[in-house]
C-alpha positions as CSV (number, residue, x, y, z in Angstrom):
1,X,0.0,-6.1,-0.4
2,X,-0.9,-4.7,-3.8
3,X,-4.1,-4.1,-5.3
4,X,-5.2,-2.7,-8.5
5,X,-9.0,-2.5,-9.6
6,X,-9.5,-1.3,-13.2
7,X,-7.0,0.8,-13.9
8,X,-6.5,3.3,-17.1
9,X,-3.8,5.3,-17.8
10,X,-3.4,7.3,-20.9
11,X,-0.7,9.9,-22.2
12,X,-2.5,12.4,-23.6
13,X,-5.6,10.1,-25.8
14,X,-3.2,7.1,-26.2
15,X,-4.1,4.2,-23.8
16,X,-1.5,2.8,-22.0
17,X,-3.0,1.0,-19.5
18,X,-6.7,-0.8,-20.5
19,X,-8.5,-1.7,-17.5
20,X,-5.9,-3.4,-15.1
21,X,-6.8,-5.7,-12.2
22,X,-3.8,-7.1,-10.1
23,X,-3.4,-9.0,-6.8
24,X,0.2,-9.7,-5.2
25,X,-0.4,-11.0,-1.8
26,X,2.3,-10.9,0.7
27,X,5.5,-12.9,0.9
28,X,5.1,-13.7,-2.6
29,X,7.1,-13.1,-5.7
30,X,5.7,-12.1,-8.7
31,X,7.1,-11.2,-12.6
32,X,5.9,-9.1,-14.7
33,X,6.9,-9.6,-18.4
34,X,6.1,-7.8,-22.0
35,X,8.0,-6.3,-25.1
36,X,9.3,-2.7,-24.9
37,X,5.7,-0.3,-25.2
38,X,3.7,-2.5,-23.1
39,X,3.1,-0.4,-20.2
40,X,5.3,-2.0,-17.7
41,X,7.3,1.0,-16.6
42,X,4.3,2.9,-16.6
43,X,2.4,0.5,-14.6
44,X,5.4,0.2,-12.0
45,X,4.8,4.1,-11.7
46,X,1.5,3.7,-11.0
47,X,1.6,1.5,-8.4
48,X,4.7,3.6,-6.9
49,X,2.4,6.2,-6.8
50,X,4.3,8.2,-9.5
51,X,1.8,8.6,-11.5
52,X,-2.3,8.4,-10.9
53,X,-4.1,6.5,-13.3
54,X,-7.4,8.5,-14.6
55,X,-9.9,5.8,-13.5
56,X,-9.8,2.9,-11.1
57,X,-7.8,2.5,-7.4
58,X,-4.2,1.5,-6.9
59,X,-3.4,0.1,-3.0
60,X,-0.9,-0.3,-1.3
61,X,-0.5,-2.3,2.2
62,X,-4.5,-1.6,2.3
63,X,-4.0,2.4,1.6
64,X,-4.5,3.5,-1.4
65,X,-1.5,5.0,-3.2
66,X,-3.2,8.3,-3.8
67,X,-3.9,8.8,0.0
68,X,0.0,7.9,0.8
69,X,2.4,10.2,2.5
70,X,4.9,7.6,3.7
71,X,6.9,5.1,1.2
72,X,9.2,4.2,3.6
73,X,8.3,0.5,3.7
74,X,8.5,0.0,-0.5
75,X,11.8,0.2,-2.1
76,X,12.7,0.0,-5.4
77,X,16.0,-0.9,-7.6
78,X,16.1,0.7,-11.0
79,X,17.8,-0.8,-13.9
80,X,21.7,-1.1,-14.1
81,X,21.6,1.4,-16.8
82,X,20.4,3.8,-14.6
83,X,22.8,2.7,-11.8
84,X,25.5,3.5,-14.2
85,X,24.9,7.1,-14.3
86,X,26.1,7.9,-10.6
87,X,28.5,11.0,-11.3
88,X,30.1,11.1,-8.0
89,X,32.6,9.3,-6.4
90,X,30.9,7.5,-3.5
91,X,31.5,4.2,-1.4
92,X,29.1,1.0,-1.5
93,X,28.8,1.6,2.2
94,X,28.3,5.4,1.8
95,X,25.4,4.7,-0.8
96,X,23.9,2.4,1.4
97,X,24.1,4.5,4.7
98,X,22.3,7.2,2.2
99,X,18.8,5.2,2.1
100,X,19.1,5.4,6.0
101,X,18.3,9.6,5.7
102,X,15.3,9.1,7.6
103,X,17.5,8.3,10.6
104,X,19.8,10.7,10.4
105,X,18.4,13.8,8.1
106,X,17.9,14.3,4.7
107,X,21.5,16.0,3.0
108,X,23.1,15.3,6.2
109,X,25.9,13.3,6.7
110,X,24.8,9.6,7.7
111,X,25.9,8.4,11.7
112,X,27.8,6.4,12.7
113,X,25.0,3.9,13.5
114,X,23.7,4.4,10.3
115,X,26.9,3.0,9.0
116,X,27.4,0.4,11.5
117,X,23.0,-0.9,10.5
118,X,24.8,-0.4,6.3
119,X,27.6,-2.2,7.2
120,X,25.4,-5.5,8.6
121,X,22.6,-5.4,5.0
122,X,26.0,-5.6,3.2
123,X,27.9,-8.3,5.3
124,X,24.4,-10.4,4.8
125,X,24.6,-10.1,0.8
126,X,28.4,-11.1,1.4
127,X,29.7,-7.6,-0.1
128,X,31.8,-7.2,3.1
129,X,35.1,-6.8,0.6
130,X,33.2,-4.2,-1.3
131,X,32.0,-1.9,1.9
132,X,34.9,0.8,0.8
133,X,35.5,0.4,-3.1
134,X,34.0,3.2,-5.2
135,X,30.4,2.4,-6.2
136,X,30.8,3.0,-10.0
137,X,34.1,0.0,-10.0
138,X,32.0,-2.0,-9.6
139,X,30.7,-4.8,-12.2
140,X,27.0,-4.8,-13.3
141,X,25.9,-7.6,-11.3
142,X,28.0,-6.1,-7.7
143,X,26.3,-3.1,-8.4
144,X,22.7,-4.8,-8.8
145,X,24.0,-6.5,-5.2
146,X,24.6,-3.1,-3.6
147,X,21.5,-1.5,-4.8
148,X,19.6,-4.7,-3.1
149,X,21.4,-3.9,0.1
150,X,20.9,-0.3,-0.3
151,X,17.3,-1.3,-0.5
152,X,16.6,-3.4,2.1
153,X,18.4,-1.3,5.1
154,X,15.2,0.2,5.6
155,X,13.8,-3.0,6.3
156,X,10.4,-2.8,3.7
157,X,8.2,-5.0,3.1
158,X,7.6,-4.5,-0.5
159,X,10.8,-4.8,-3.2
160,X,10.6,-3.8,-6.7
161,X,12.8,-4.6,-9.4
162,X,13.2,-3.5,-12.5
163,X,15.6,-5.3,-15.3
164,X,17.6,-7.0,-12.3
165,X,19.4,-9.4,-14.5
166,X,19.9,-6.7,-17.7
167,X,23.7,-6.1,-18.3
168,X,24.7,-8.5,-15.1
169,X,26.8,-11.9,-16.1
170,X,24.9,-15.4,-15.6
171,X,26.9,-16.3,-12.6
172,X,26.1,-13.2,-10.6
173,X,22.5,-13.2,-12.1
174,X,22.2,-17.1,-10.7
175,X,23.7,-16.0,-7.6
176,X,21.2,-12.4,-7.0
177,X,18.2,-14.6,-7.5
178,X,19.0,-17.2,-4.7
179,X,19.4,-14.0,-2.8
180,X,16.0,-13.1,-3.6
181,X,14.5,-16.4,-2.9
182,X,16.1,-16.3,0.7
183,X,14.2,-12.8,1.0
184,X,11.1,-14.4,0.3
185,X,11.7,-17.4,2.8
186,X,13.3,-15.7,5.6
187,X,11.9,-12.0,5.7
188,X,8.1,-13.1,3.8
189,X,9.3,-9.8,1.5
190,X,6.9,-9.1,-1.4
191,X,9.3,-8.9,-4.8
192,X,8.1,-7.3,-7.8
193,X,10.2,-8.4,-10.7
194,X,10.0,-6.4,-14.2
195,X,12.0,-8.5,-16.6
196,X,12.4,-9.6,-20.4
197,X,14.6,-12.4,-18.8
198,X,12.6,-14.8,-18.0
199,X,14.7,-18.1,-18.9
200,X,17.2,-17.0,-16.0
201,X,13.9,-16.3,-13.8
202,X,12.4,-19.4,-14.7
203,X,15.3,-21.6,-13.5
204,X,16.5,-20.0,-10.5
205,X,13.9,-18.1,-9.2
206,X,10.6,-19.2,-6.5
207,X,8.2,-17.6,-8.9
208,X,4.5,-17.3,-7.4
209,X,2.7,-15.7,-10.4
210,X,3.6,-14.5,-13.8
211,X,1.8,-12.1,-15.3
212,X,2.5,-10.7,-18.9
213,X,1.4,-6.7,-20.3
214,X,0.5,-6.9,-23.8
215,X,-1.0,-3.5,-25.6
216,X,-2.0,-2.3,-22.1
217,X,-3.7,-5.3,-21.1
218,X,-2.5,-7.8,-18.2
219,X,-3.3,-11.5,-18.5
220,X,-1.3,-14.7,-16.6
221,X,1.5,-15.6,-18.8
């Protein structure tokens, strides 16, 4: 599903990334842990194909990133922090029918099947109650929910997380992660977890491989 093979990265002459090499097979979850200035969000850019490393080859599904013109079957959840800065007013179901744009046009109104396909992701994360409150009235860990079903309705097979459980209460963070582990049983989704949390990970969550980024460098924790 992912493969990297020696990967650098560098801002300018400082090393971010020393030489990375990284397997996540499919139908797996995997963690990646390290302090703040490791390299994690930039190695999550890399392999989204935000940024190109200067040397080595970054895959994904077999293609590699640099060749790829359609993302359509990775989605990825940014941190609740960055959830919180939605400015408009805008349903859960209206933010989920948005990831659908490839359905119904890009800064078009989504259909009504849209909907009625947005309306199913969120009845199966049991946010039916939530389908027409405002998205930013929501709590931290409802939001985190909605941004799951937001995206999954494009049906991918590779998830990527970053800071799921930051900001979001124990209960709903206990209650996301069996979510995630029912993902991985049911659908075989790949999940890519970025997280400093890892006591919460560690007791609720079907971890396959932990790795940990230290000074650029990526070893099995």
């Amino acid at each position: 599903m992912i493969q990297l093979r020696d990967v650098y990265y560098a801002y300018l002459t400082e090393p971010v990334l020393k030489g990375i090499n990284l397997d996540i097979p499919q139908g797996t979850i995997t963690v990646l842990s390290g302090e703040n200035g490791s390299g994690k969000s930039t190695l999550l850019k890399v392999i989204l194909g935000e940024l190109i490393p200067q040397q080595g080859e970054v895959r994904l599904m077999d293609t590699p990133v640099a060749e790829m013109t359609d993302f359509s079957a990775v989605s990825y959840v940014p941190q609740v922090q960055v959830m919180n800065q939605v400015a408009f007013k805008i349903t859960c179901l209206e933010l989920v029918s948005l990831n659908l744009y490839r359905e119904f046009g890009f800064w078009k109104i989504p259909t009504q099947a849209a909907k009625a396909k947005a309306r199913k992701q969120m009845e199966a994360l049991s946010l039916s109650e939530y389908i027409d409150t405002p998205f930013n009235e929501l709590s931290g860990g409802l939001k985190q929910r909605t941004m799951i079903a937001r995206a999954l309705v494009n049906e991918p097979k590779l998830l990527i997380l970053d800071e799921p459980t930051a900001n979001v209460d124990a209960e709903s963070t206990k209650a996301f992660l069996a979510q995630l582990n029912q993902l991985k049983a049911e659908e075989h989704l790949t999940i890519v977890i970025v997280s400093h949390d890892l006591q919460a990970l560690q007791e609720n969550l079907a971890i396959d491989t932990h790795y940990r980024l230290r000074l650029g460098e990526l070893s099995h924790a």
